[in-house]
VOBA-1610 file (N, C-alpha, C; in pm, whole numbers, padded with zeros to 5 digits, always signed):
BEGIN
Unk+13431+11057+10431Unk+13289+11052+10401Unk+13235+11194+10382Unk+13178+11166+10304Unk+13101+11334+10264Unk+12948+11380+10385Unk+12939+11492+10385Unk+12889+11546+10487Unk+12717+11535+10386Unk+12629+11470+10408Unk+12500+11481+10305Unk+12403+11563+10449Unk+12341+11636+10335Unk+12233+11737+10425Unk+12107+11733+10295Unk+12001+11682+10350Unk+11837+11713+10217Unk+11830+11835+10195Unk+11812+11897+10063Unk+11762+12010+10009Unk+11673+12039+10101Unk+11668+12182+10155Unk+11507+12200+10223Unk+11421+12284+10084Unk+11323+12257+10103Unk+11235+12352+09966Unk+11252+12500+10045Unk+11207+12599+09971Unk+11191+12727+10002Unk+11066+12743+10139Unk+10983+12727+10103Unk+10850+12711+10252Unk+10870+12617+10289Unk+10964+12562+10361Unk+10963+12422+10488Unk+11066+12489+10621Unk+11056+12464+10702Unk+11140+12534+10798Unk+11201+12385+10838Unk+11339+12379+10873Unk+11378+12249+10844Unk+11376+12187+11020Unk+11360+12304+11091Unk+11352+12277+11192Unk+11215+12211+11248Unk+11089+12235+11186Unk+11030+12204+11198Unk+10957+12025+11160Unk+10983+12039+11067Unk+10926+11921+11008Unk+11050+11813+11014Unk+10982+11690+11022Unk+11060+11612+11028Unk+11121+11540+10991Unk+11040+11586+10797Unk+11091+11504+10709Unk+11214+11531+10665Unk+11282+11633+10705Unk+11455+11678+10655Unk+11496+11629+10809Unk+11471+11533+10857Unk+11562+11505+10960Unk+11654+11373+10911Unk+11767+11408+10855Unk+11836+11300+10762Unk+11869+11165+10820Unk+11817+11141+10954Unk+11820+11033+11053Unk+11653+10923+11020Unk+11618+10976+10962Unk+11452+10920+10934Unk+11444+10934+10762Unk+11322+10840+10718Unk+11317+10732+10616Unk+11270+10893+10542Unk+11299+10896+10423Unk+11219+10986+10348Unk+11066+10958+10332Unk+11032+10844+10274Unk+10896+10796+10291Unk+10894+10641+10351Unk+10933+10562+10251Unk+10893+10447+10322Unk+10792+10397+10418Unk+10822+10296+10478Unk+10735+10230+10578Unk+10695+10352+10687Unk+10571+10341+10714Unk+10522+10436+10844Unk+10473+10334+10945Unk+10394+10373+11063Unk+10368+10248+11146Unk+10262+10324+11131Unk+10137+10156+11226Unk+10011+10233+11279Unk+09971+10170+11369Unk+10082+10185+11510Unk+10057+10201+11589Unk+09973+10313+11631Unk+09850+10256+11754Unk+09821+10347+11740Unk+09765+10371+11957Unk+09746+10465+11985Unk+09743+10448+12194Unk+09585+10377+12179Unk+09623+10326+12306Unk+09435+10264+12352Unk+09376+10347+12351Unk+09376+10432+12380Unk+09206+10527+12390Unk+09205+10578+12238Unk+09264+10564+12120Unk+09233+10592+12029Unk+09233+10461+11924Unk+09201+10348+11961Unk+09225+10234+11879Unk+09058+10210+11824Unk+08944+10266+11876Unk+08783+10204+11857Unk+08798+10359+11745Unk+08851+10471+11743Unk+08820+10573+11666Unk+08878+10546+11537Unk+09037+10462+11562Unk+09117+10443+11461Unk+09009+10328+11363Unk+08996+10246+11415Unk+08911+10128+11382Unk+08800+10171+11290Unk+08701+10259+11327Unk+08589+10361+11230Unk+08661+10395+11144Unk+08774+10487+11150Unk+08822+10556+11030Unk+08898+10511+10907Unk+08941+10375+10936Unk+08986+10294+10833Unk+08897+10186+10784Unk+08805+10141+10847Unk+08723+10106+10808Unk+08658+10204+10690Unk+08631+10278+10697Unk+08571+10347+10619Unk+08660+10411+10494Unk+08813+10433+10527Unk+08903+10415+10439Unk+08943+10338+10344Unk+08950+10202+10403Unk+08998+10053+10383Unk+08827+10051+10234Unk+08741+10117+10286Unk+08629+10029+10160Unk+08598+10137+10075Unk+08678+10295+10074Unk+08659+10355+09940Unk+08773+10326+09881Unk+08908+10292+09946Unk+09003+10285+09877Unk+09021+10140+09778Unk+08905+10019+09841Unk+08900+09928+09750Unk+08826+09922+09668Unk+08724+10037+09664Unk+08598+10036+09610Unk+08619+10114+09479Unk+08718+10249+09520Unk+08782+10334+09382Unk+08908+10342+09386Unk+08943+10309+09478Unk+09125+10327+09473Unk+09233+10263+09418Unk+09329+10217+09511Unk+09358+10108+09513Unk+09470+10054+09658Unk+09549+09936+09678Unk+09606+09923+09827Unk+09669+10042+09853Unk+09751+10074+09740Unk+09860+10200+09811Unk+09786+10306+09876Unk+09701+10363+09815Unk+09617+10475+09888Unk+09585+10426+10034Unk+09499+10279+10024Unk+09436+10203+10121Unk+09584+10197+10244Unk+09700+10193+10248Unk+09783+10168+10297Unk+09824+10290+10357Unk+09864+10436+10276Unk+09899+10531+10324Unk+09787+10591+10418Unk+09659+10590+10373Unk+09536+10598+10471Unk+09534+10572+10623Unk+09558+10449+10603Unk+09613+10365+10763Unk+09734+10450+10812Unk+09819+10491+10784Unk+09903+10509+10857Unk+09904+10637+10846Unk+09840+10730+10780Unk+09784+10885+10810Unk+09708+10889+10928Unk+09605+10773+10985Unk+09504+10752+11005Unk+09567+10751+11151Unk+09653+10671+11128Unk+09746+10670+11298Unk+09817+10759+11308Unk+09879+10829+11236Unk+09981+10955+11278Unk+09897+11025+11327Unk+09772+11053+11294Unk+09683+11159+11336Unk+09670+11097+11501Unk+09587+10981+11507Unk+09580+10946+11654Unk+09668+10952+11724Unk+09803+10941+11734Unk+09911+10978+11772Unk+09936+11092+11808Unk+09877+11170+11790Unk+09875+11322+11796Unk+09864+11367+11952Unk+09935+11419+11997Unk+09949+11423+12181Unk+09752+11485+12173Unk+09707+11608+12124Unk+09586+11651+12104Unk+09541+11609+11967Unk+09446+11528+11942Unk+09439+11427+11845Unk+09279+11500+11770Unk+09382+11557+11634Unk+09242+11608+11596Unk+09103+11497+11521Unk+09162+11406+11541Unk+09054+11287+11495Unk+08909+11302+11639Unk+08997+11283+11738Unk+08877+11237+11916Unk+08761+11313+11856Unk+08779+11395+11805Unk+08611+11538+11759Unk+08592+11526+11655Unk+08446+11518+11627Unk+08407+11471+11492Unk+08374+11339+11431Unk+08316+11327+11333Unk+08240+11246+11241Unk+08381+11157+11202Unk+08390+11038+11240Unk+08506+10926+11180Unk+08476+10934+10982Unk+08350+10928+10987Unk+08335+10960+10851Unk+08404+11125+10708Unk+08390+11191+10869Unk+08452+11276+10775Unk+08586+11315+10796Unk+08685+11225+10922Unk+08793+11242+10885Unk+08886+11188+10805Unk+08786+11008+10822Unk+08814+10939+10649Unk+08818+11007+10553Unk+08719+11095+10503Unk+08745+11123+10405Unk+08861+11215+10395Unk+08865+11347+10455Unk+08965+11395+10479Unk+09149+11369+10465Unk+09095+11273+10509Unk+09277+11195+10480Unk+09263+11098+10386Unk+09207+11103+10319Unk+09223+11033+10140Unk+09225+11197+10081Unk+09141+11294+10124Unk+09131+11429+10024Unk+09279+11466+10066Unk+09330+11436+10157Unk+09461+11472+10214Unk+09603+11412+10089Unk+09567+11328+10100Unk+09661+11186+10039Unk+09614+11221+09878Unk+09499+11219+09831Unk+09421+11300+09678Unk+09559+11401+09644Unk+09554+11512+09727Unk+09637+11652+09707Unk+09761+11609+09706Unk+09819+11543+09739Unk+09958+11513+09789Unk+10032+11449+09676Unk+09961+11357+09609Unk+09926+11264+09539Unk+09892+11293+09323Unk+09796+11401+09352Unk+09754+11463+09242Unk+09613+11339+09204Unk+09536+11313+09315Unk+09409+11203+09233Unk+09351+11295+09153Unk+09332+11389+09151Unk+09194+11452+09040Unk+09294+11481+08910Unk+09382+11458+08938Unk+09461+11481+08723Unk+09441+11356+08700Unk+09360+11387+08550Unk+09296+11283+08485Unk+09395+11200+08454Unk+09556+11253+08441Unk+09682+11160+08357Unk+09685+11056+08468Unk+09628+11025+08646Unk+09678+10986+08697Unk+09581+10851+08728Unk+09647+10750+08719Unk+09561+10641+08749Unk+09615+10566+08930Unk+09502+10571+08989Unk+09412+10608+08962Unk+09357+10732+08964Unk+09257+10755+08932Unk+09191+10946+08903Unk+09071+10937+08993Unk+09035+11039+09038Unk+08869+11072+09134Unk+08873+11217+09172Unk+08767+11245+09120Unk+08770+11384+09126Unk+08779+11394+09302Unk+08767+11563+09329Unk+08756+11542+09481Unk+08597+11546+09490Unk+08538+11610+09435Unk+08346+11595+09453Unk+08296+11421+09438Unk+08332+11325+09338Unk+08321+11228+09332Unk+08347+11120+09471Unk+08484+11180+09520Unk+08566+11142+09671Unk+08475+11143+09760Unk+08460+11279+09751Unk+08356+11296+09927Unk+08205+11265+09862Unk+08155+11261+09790Unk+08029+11178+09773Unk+08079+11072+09810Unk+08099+11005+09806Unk+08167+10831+09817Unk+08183+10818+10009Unk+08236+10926+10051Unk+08199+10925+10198Unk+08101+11004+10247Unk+08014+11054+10165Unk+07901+11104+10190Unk+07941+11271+10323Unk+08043+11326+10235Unk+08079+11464+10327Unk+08094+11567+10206Unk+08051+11673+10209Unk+08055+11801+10172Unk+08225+11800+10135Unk+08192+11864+10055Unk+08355+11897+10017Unk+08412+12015+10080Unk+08338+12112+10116Unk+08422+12243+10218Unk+08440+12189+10327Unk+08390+12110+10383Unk+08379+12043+10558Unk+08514+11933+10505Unk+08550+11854+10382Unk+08669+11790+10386Unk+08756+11852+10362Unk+08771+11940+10226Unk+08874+12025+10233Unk+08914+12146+10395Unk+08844+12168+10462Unk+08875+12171+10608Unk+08966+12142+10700Unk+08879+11984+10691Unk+08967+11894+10804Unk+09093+11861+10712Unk+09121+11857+10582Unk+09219+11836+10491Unk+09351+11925+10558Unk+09315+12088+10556Unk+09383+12156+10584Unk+09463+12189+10728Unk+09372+12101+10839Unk+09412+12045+10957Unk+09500+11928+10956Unk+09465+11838+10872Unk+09567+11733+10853Unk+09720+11778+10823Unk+09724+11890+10677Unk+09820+11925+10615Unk+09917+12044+10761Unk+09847+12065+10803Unk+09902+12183+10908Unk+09947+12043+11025Unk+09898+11976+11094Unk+09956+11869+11169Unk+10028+11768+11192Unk+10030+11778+11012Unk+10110+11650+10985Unk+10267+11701+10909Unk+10224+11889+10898Unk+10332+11933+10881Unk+10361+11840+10696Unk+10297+11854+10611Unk+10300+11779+10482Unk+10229+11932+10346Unk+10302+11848+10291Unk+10274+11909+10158Unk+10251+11841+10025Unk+10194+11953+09897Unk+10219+11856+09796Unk+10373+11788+09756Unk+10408+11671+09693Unk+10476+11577+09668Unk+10564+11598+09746Unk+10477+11560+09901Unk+10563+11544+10015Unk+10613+11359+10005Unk+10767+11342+10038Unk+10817+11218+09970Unk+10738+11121+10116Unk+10727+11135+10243Unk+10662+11069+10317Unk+10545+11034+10299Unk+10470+11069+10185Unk+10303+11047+10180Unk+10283+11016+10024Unk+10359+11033+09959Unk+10393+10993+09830Unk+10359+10875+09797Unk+10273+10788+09655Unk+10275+10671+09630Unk+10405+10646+09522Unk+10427+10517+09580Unk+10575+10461+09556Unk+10598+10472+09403Unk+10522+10494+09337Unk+10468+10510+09158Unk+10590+10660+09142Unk+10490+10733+09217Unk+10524+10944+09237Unk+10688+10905+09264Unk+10749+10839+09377Unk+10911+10906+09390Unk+11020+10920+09274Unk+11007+10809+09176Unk+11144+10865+09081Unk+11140+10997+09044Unk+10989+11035+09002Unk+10948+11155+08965Unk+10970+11295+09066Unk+10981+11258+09190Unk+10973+11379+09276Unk+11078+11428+09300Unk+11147+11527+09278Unk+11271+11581+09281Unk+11289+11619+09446Unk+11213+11655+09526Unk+11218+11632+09694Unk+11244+11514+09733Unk+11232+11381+09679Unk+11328+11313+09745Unk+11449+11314+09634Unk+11468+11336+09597Unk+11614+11289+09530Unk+11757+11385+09524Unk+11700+11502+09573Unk+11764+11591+09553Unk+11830+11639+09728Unk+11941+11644+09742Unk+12024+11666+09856Unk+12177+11801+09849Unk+12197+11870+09914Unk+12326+11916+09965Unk+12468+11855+09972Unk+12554+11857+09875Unk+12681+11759+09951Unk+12793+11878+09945Unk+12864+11921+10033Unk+12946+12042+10063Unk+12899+12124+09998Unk+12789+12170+09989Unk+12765+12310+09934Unk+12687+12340+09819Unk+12715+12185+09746Unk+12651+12198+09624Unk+12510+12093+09574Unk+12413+12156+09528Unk+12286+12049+09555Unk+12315+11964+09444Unk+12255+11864+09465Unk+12321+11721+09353Unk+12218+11623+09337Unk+12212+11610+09266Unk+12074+11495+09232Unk+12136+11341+09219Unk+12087+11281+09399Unk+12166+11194+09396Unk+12125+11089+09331Unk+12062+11064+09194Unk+12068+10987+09103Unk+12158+10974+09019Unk+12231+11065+09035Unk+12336+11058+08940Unk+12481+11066+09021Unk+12449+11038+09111Unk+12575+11061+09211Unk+12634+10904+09223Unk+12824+10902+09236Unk+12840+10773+09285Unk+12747+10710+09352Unk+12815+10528+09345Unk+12710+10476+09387Unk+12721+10460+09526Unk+12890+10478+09580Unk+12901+10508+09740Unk+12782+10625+09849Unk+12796+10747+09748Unk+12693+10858+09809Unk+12559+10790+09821Unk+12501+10736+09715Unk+12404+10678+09719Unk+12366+10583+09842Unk+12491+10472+09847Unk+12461+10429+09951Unk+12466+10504+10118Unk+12496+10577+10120Unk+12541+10669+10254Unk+12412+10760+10245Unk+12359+10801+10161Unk+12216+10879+10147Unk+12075+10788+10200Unk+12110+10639+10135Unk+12016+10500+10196Unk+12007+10510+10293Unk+12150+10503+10379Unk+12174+10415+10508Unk+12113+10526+10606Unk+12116+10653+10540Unk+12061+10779+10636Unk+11903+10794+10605Unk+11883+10722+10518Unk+11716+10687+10476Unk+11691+10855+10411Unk+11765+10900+10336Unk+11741+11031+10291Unk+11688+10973+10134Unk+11692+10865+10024Unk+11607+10826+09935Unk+11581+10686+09952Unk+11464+10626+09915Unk+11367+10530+09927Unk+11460+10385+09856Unk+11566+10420+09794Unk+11641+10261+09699Unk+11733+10311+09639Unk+11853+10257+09635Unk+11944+10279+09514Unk+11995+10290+09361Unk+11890+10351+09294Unk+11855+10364+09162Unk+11946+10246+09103Unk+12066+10207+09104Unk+12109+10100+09049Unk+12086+09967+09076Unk+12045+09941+09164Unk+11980+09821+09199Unk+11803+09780+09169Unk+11768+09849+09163Unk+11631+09881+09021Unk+11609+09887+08904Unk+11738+09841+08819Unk+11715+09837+08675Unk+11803+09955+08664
//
């Protein structure tokens, strides 16, 4: 069996983040679970998620929301407990926006970020803010494959792209054994051959 290790990008410290931990899903399913003393805060903030994302969005956003929404509460020091539920909603859609690319017009769906935070009724320096608290806590970036809509991964060369003895390989084009051994380590989201 071949030894597979994820490309780390140039700015990720692999130690840090957890998305090169080749034992965990690249993106996929997240949970939202979320502790009791943060379930009435969680509750505000998706609420308020849950009705811009149906109002301009659409589920996937509405979905990754929720479970941004709980990673954050999860947070041993939980930067949600302080502050306006309203404006950390927004925040983690402006979060998920960046990650995502909502304000390029090629992208459907599209919303500017001024259009966004009108819609939750927050200033855009006060979201782009808490945005940048999210991105620092959640340890995420742009076309980070964990926060990614399922549309974005064929396209994202961070998930597809891995280490196998030495040499980086784009395991789309790799046997279909590697492939499966890259799955089973949840290092890409499906087996390109079983998708058409």
């Amino acid at each position: 069996m071949c030894g597979l290790r994820i490309l780390i990008p140039p700015r990720t410290v692999a130690t840090e983040s957890p998305m090169f931990d080749d034992t965990k899903m690249a993106k996929l399913s997240g949970t939202k679970s979320v502790p009791q003393n943060m379930q009435a805060i969680y509750g505000a903030i998706v609420a308020l998620t849950d009705q811009v994302c149906r109002d301009h969005l659409d589920d996937e956003y509405r979905e990754l929301a929720q479970v941004m929404a709980a990673a954050l509460c999860r947070k041993r020091t939980s930067p949600v407990s302080t502050g306006q539920p309203r404006t950390w909603a927004c925040a983690i859609v402006y979060a998920l926006g960046q990650i995502n690319f909502l304000s390029d017009t090629s992208m459907k769906p599209h919303m500017t970020t001024a259009d966004l935070c009108a819609a939750f009724g927050v200033g855009q320096s006060t979201a782009s803010a808490k945005a940048r608290i999210i991105f620092a806590m959640l340890r995420t970036h742009r076309l980070d494959p964990r926060w990614s809509l399922q549309r974005l991964l064929d396209g994202n060369p961070l998930v597809w792209m891995a280490e196998i003895n030495g040499i980086i390989v784009d395991l789309r084009q790799m046997p279909r054994e590697i492939q499966e051994i890259a799955f089973h380590r949840g290092m890409i989201p499906y087996i390109p051959a079983d998708c058409g």
